[in-house]
Backbone as CSV, one residue per row, in Angstrom:
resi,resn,N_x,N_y,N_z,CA_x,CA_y,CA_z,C_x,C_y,C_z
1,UNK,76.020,109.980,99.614,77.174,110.284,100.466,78.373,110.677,99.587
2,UNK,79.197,111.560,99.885,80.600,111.744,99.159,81.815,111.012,99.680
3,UNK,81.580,109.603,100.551,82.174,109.010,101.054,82.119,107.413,100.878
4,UNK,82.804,107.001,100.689,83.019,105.277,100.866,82.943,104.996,102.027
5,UNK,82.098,103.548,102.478,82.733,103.098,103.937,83.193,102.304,104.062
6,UNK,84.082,101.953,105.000,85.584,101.371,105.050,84.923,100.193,104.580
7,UNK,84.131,98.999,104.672,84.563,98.031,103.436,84.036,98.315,101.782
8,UNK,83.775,99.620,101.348,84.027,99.868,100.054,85.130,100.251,99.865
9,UNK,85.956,100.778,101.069,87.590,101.420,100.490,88.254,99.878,100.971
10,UNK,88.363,99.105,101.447,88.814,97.840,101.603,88.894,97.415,99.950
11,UNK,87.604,96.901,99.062,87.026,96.683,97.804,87.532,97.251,96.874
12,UNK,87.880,98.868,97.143,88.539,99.414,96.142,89.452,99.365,96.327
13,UNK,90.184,99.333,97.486,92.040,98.837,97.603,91.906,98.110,96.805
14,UNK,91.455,96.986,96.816,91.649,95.428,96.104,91.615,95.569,94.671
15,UNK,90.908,96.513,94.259,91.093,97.346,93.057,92.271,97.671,91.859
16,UNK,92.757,98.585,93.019,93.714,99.692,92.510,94.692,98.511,92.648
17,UNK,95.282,98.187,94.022,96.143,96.699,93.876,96.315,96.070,92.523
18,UNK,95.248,95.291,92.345,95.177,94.721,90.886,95.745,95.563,89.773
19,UNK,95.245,97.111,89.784,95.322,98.367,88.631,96.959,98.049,88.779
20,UNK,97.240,98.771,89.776,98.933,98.765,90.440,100.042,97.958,89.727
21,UNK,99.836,96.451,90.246,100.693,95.486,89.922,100.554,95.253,88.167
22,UNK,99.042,95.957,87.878,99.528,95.510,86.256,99.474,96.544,85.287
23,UNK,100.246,97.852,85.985,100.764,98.818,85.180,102.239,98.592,84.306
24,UNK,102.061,99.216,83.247,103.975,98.963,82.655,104.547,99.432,83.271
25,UNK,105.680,98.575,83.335,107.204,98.647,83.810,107.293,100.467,83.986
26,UNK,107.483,101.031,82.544,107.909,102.315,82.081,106.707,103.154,83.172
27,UNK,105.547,103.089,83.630,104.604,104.133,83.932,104.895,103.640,85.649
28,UNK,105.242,102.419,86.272,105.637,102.175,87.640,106.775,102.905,87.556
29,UNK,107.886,102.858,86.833,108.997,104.321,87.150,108.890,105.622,87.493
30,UNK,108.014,105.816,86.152,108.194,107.391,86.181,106.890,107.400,87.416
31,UNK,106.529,106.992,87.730,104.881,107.132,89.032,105.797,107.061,89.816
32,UNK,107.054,106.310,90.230,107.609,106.143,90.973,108.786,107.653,91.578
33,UNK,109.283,107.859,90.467,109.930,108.529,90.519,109.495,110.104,90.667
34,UNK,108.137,110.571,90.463,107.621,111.628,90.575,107.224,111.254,92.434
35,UNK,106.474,110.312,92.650,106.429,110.089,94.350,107.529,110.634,95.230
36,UNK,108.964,110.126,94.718,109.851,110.396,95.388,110.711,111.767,95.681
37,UNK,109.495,112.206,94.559,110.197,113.976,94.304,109.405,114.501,95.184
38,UNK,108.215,114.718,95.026,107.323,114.701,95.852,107.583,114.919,97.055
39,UNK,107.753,113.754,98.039,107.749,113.361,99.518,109.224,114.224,99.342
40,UNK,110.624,114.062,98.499,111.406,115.149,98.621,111.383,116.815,98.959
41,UNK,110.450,117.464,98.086,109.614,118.619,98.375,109.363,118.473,99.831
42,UNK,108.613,118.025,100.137,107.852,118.198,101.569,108.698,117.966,102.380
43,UNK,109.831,116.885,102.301,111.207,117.270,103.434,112.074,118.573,103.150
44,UNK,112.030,118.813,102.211,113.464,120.031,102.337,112.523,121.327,102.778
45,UNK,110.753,121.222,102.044,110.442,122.523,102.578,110.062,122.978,104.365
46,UNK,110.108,121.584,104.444,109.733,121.608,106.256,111.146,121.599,107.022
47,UNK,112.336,120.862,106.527,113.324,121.191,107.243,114.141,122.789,106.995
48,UNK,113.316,123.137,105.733,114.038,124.707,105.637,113.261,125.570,106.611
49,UNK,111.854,125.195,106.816,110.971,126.126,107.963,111.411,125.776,109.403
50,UNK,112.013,124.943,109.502,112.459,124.366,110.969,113.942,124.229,111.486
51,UNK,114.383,125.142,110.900,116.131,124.806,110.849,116.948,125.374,112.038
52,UNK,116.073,126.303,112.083,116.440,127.451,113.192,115.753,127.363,114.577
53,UNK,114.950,126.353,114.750,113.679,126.405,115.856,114.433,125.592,116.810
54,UNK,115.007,126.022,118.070,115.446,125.224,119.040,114.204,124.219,119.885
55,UNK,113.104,124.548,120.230,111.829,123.909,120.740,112.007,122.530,119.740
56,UNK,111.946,121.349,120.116,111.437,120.375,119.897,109.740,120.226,118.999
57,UNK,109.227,120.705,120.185,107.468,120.574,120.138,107.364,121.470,118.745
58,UNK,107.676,122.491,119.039,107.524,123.629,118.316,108.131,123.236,116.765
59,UNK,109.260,123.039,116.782,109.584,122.316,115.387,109.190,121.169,114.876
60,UNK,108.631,120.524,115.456,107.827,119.353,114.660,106.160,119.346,114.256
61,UNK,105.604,120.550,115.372,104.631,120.596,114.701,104.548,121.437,113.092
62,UNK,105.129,122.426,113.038,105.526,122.944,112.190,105.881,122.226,110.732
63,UNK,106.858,121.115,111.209,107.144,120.163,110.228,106.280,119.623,109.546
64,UNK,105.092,118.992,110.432,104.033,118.326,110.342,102.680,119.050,109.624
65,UNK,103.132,120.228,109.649,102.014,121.466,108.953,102.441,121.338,107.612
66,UNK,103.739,121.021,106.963,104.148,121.307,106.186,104.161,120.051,105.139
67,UNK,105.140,119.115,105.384,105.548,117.977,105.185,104.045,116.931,104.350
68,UNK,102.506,117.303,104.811,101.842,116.261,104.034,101.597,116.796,102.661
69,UNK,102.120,118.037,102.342,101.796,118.358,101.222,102.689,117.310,99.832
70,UNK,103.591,116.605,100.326,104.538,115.574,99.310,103.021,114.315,98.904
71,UNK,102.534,113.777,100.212,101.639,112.858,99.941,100.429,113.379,99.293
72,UNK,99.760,114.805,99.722,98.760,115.266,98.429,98.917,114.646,97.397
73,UNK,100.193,115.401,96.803,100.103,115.614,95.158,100.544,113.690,94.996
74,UNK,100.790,113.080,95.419,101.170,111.837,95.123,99.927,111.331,94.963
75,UNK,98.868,111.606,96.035,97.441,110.892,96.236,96.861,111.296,94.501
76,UNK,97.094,112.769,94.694,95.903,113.660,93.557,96.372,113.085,92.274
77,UNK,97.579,112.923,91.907,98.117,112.742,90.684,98.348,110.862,90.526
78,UNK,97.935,110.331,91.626,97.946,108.796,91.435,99.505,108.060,91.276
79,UNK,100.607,108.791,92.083,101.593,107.591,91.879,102.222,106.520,92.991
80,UNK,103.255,106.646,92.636,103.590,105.398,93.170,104.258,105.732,94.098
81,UNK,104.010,105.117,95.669,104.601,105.266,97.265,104.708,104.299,97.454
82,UNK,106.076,103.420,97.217,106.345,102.364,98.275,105.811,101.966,99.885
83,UNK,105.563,103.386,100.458,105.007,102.921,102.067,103.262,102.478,101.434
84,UNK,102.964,103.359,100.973,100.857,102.567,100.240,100.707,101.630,100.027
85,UNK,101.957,101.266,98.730,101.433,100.118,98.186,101.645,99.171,99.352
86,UNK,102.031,98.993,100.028,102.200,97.838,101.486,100.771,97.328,101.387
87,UNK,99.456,97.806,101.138,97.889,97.704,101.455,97.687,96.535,99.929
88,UNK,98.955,96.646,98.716,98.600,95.783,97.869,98.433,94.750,98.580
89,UNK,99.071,94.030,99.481,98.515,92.707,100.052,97.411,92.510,100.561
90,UNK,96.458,93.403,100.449,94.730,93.005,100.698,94.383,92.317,99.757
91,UNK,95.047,92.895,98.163,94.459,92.323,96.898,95.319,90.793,96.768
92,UNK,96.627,90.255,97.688,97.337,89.358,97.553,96.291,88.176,98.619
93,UNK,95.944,88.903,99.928,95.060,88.316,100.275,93.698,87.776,99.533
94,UNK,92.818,88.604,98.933,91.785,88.315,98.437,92.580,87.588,97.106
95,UNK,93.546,86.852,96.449,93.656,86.209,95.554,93.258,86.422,94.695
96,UNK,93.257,87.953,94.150,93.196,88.777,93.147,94.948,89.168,92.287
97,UNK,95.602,89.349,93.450,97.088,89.396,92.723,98.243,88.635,93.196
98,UNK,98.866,87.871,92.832,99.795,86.921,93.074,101.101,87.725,93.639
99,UNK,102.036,87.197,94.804,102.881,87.824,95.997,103.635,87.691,95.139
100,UNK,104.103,87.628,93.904,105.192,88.009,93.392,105.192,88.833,92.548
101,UNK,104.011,89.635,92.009,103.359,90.277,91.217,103.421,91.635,92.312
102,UNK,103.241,91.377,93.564,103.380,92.496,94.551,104.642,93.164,94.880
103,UNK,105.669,92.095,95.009,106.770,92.201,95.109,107.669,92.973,94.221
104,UNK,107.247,92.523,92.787,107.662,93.290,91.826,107.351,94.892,91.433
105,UNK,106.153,95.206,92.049,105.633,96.460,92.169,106.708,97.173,93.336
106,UNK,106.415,96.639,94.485,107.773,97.430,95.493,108.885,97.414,95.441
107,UNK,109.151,96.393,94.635,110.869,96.413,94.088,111.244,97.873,93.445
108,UNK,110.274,97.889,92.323,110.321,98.711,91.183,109.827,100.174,91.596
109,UNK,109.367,99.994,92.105,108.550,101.804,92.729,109.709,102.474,94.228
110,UNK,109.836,101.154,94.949,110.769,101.799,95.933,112.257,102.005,95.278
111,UNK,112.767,101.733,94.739,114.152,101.885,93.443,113.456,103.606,92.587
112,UNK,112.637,103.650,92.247,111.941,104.791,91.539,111.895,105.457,92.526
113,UNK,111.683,105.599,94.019,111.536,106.205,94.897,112.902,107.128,95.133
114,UNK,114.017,105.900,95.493,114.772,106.569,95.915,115.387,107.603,95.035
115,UNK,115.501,106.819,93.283,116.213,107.927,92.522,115.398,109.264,92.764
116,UNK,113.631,109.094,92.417,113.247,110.733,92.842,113.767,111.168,93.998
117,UNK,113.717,110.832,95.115,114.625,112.036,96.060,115.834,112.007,96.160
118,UNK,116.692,111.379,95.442,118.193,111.635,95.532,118.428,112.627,94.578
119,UNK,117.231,113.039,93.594,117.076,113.797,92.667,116.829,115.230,92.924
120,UNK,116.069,114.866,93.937,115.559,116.519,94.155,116.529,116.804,95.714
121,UNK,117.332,116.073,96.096,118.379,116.615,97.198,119.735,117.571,96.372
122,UNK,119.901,116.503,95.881,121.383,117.041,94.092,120.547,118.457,93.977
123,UNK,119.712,118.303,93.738,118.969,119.791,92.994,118.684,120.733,94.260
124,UNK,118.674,120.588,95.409,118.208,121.385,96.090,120.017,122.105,96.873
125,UNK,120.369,120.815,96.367,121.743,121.483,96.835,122.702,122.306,95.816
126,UNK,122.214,121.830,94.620,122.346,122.755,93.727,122.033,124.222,93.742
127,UNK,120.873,124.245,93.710,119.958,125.743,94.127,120.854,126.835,95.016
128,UNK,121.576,126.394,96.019,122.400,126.761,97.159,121.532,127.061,98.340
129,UNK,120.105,126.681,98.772,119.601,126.607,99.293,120.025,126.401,100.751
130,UNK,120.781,125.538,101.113,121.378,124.946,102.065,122.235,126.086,102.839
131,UNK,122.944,127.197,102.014,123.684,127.907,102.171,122.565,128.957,103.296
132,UNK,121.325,129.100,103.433,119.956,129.809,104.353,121.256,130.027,105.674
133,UNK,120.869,131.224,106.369,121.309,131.448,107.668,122.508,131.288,107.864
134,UNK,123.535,131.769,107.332,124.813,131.203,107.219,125.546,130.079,107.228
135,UNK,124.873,128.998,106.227,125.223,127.439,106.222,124.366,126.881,107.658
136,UNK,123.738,127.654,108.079,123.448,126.389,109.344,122.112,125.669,108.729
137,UNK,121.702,125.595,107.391,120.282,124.888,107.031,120.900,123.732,106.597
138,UNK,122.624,123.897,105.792,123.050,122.539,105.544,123.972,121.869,106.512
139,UNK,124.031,122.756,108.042,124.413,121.803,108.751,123.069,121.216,109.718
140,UNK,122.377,121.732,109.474,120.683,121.147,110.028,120.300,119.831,109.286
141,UNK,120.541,120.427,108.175,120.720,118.740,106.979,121.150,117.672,107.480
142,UNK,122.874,118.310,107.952,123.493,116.753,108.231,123.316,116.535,109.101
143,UNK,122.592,117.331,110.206,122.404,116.574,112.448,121.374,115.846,111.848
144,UNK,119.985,116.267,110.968,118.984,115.289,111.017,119.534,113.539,109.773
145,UNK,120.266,113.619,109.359,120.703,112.484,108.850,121.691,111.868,109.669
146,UNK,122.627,112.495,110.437,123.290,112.159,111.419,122.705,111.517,112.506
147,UNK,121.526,111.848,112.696,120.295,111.472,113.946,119.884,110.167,113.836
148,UNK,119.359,110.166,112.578,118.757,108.927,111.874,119.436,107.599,111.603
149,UNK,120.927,107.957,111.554,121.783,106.447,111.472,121.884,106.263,112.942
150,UNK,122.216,107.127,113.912,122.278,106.551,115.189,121.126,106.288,116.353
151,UNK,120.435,105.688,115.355,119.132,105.253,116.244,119.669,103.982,116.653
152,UNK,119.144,102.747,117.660,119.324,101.543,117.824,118.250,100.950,116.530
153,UNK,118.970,99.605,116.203,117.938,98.863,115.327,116.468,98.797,115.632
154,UNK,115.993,98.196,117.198,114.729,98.124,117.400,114.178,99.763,117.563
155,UNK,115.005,100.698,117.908,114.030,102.068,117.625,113.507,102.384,116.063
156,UNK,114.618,101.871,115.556,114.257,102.375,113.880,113.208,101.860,113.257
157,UNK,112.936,100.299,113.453,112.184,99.365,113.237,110.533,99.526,113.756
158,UNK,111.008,99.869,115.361,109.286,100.119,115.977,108.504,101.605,115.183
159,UNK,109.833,102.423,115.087,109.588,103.391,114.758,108.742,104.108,113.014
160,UNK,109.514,102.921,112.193,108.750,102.953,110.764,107.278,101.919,111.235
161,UNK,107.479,100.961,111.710,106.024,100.237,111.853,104.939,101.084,112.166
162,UNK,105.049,102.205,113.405,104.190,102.990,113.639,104.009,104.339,112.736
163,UNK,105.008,104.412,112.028,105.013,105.438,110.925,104.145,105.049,109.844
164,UNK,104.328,103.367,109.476,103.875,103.183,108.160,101.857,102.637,108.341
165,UNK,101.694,102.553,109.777,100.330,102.633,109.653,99.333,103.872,109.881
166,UNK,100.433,104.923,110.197,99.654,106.158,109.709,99.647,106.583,108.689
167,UNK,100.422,106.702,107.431,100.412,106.595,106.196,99.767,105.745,105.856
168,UNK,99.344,104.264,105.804,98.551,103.787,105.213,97.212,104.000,105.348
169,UNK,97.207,104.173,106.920,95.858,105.025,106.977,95.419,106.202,106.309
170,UNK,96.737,107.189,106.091,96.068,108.519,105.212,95.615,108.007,104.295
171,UNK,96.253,106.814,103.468,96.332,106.443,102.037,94.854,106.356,101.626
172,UNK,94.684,105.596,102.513,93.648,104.388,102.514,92.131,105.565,102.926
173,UNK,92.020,106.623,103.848,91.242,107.665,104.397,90.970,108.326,102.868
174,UNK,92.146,109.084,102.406,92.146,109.393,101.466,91.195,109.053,100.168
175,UNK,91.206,107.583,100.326,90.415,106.901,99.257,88.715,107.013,99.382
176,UNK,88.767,107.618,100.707,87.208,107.379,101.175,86.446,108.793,100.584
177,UNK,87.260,109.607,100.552,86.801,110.693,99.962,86.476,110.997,98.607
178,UNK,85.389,111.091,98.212,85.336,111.730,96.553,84.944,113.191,96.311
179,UNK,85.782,113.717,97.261,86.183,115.050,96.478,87.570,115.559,97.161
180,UNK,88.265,116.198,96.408,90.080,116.455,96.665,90.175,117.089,97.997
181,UNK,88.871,118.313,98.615,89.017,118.955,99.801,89.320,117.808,100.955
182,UNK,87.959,116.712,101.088,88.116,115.785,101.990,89.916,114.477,101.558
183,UNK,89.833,114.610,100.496,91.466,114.342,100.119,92.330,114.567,101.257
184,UNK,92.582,115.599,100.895,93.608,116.230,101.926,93.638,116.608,103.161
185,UNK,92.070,116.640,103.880,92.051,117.036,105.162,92.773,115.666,105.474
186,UNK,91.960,114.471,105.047,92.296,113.028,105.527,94.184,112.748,105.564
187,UNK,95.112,113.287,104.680,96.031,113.188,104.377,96.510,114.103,105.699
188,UNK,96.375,115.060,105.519,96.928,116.318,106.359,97.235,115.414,107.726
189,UNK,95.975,115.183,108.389,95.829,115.011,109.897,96.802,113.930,110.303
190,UNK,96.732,112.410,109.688,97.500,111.423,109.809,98.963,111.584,109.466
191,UNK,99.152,112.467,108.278,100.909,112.934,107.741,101.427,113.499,109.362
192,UNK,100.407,114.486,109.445,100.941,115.630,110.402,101.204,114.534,111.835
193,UNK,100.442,113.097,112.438,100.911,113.228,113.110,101.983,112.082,113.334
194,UNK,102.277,111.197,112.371,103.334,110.682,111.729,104.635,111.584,112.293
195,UNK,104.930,113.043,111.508,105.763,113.733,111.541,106.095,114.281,112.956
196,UNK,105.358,114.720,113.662,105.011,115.662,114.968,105.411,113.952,115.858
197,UNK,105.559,112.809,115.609,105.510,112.013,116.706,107.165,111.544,115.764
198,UNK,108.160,111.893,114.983,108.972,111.821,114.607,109.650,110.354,113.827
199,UNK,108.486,109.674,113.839,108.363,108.467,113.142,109.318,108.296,112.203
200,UNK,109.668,107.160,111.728,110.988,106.737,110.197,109.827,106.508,108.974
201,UNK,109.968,107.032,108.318,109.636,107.019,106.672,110.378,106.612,105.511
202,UNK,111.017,105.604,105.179,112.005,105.182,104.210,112.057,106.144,103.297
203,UNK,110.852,106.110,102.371,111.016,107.445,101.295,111.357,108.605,101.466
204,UNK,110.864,109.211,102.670,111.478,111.064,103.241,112.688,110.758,103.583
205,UNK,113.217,109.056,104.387,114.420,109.206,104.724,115.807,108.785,103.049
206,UNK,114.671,108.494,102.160,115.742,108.520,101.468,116.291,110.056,100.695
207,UNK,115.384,110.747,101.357,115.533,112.358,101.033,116.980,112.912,101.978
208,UNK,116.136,112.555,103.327,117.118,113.171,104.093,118.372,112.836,104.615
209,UNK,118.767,111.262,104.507,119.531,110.508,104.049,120.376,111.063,103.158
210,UNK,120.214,111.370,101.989,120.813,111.642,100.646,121.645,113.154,101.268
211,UNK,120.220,113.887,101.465,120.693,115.051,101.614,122.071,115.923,102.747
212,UNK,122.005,114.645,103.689,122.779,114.761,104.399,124.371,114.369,104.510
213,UNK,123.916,113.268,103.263,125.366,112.826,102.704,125.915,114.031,101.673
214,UNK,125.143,114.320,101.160,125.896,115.334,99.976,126.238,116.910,100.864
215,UNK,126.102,117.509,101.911,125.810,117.938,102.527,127.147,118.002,103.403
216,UNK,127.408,116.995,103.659,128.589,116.300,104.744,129.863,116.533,103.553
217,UNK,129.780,116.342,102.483,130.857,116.880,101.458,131.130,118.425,101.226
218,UNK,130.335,118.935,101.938,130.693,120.582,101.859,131.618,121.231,103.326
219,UNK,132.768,121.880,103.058,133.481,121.854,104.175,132.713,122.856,105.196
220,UNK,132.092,123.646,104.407,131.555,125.238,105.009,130.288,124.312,105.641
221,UNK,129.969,123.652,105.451,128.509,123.255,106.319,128.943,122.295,107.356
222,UNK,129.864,121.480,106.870,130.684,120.744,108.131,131.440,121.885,109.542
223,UNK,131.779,122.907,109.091,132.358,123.564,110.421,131.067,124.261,110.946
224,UNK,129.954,124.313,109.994,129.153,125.191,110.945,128.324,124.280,111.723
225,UNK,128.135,122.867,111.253,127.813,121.942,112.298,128.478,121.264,113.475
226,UNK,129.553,121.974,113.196,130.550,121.656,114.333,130.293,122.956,115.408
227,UNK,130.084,124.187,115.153,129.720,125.237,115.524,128.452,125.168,116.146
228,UNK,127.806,124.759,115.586,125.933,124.791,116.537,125.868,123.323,117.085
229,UNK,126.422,122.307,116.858,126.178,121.113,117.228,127.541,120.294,117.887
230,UNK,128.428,120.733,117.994,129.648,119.990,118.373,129.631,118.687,117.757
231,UNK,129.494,118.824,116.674,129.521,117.296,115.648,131.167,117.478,114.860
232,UNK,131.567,115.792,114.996,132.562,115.925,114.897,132.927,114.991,113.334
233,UNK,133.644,115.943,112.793,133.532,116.093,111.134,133.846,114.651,110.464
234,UNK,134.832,113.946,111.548,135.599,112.599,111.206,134.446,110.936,111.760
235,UNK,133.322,111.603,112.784,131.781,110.650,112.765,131.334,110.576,111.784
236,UNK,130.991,112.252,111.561,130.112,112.283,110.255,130.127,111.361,109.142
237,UNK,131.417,111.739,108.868,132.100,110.781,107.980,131.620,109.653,107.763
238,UNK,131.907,108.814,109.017,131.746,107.694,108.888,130.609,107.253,109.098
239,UNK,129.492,108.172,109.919,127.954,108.012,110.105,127.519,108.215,108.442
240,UNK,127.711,108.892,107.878,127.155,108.857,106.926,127.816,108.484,105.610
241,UNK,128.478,107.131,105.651,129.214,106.690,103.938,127.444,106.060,103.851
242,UNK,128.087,105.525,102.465,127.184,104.872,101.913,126.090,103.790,101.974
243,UNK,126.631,103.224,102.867,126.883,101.738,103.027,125.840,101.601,104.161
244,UNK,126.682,102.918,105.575,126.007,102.887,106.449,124.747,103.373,106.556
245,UNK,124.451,104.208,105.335,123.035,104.718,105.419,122.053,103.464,105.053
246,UNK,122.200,102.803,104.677,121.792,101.744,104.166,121.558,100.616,105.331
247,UNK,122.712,100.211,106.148,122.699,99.340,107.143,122.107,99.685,108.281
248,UNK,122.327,101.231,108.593,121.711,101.348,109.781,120.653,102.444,109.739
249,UNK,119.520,102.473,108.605,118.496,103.303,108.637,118.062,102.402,107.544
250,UNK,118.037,102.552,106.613,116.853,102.036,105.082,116.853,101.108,105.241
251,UNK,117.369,100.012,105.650,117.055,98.760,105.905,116.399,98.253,107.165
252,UNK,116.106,98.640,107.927,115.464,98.530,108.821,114.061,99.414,109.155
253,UNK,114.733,100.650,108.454,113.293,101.453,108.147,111.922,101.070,106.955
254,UNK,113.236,99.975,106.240,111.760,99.510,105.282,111.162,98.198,105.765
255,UNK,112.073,97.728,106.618,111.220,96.009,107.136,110.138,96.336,108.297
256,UNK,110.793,97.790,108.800,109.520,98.252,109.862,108.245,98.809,108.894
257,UNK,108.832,99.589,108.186,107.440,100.137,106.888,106.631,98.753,106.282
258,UNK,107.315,98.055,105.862,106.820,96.329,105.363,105.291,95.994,106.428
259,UNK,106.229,95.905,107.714,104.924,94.986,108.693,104.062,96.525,109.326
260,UNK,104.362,97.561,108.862,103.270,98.605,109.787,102.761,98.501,108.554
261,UNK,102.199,98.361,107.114,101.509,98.477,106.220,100.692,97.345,106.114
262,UNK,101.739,95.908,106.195,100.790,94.787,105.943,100.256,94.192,107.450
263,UNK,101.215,93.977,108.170,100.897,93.302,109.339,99.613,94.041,110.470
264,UNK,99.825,95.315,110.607,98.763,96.186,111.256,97.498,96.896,110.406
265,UNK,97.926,96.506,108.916,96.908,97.477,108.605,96.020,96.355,107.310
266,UNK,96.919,95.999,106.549,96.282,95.486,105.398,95.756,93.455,106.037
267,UNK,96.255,93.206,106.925,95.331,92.120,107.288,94.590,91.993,108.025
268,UNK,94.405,93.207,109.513,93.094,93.435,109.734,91.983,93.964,109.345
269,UNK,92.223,94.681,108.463,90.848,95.236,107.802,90.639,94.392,106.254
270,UNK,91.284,93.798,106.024,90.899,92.382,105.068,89.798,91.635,106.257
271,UNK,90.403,90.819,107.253,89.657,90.224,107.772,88.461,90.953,108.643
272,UNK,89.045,91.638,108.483,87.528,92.562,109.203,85.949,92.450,108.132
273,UNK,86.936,93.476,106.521,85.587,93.664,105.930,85.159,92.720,104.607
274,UNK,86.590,91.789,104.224,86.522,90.693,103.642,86.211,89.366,103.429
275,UNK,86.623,88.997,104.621,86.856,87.461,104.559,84.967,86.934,105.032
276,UNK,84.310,88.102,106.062,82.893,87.299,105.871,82.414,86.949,104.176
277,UNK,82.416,88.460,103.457,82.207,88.305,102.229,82.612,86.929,101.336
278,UNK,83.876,86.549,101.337,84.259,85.611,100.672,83.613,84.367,100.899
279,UNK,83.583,84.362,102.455,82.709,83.242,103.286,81.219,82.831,102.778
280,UNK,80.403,84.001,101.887,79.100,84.158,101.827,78.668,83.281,100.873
C-alpha cells in the first residue's frame, strides 16, 4: 500500500511528537519561522485573488483554491505549525513526551510563527503590492482584519476549534500518504474547506492581523476603505492597536485552536487506536 492506516499514522504521530519536542531550540525557530512565512504566502496570495470579488461564495472558494498551498510546503519541507503540533499530545498521552516538553515546543514555534508572518506582511507591504486596483487591495487588507477583531468571543473561539480540527486532520491525512501527490490532495481538500467555511486560524490570522495593522497606517488605503466600505478611519484605529489584536482575536483564536487540535482530535483517535494497544 502507499498508505498508512489511521492507527499507523496515530504511531507515527507519537513519533514525530517525540522527534518535535526534542529538536534544538535554534532548528524549532527557524522551522518555525519559515511555517509562518509560509501560511503568510498563502494569505496575501488568496486575499490578492479575492479583493475585488463582491460574491461571498465565490470569494471564498477561490480563497480556498489558493490558500493550502502555505500548508504544502510546511508539510513537504517538515516545519513547524503551531495549529499541528496540537496532535503532540497523543505522544503526551502515550507517555512518550512530558506536557511541559509540549508546551515548550508551542511556546517556541507559535512566537516563530508569528515573527514569520509579521515578516512577510512588512515585506509584502513593502513590495507596494497593496497599492493593486487603486489601493483597494490594502483597503481589503484592513475590512478583513477589521472583521476579525469584531467577532464576539464565543464566535472566535467556536470558530478556531472547528478550524483547528480540519487542519489537524490535513496534518495528520497528510501523514498517511507516502508519496507528495497524495500529500497534497489530502492537504488541499481539508485547507480548502477550513477556508471556504471562513474558520479562525491563529497563524494566517497572525498574517492578516499584522497586515491590516500596517495597512491602517497608510492614509491612501484608509480613504479608500472608507470609499468601498464606509469604514470609519477613527474605529479602525482603535479596532486595530495592538493590544486589541491580541485581546480580541489571537487570544481566543489560539485557546479555540488549543481544544480543536487536542480535545476533538488528538484524544479521540489516541483512544480509539491506542489505548487498546497499551492495554495488551
Amino acid at each position: 500500500m502507499n498508505y498508512f492506516l489511521p492507527e499507523e499514522i496515530v504511531e507515527n504521530n507519537i513519533k514525530s511528537g517525540v522527534k518535535k519536542t526534542g529538536l534544538p531550540i535554534y532548528k524549532m525557530i527557524l522551522l518555525g519561522i519559515l511555517s509562518g512565512m509560509f501560511i503568510g504566502f498563502g494569505s496575501e496570495a488568496s486575499s490578492l485573488a479575492v479583493h475585488n470579488i463582491s460574491d461571498v461564495g465565490l470569494s471564498r472558494t477561490l480563497m480556498g483554491v489558493i490558500f493550502p498551498v502555505g500548508l504544502m510546503m510546511i508539510v513537504i519541507m517538515g516545519c513547524e505549525l503551531f495549529t499541528g503540533n496540537c496532535t503532540i499530545f497523543m505522544a503526551v498521552m502515550d507517555k512518550k513526551v512530558k506536557l511541559r516538553a509540549m508546551l515548550k515546543n508551542l511556546i517556541v514555534v507559535y512566537i516563530s510563527n508569528l515573527f514569520g508572518s509579521v515578516l512577510i506582511a512588512f515585506m509584502v507591504y513593502m513590495s507596494g503590492q497593496w497599492n493593486y486596483s487603486d489601493n483597494a487591495l490594502g483597503a481589503f487588507t484592513i475590512k478583513v482584519a477589521y472583521g476579525k477583531v469584531n467577532l464576539s468571543f464565543s464566535q472566535t473561539v467556536f470558530s478556531a476549534i472547528l478550524c483547528n480540527i480540519l487542519v489537524c486532520m490535513a496534518v495528520l491525512m497528510a501523514a498517511s500518504a507516502k508519496d507528495i501527490v497524495g500529500k497534497c490532495i489530502t492537504i488541499f481538500f481539508a485547507i480548502m474547506a477550513f477556508v471556504v467555511s471562513g474558520f479562525e486560524h491563529c497563524v494566517a490570522n497572525m498574517y492578516y492581523l499584522s497586515a491590516g495593522f500596517i495597512a491602517s497606517k497608510n492614509s491612501d488605503y484608509l480613504e479608500k476603505a472608507a470609499e468601498l466600505y464606509g469604514m470609519n478611519s477613527d474605529k479602525i484605529s482603535d479596532s486595530l492597536s495592538i493590544g486589541n489584536l491580541f485581546t480580541a482575536n489571537l487570544l481566543p483564536v489560539t485557546l479555540g485552536n488549543l481544544i480543536g487540535g487536542i480535545v476533538f482530535i488528538s484524544v479521540p483517535l489516541y483512544l480509539v487506536y491506542m489505548k487498546g494497544k497499551k492495554g495488551e
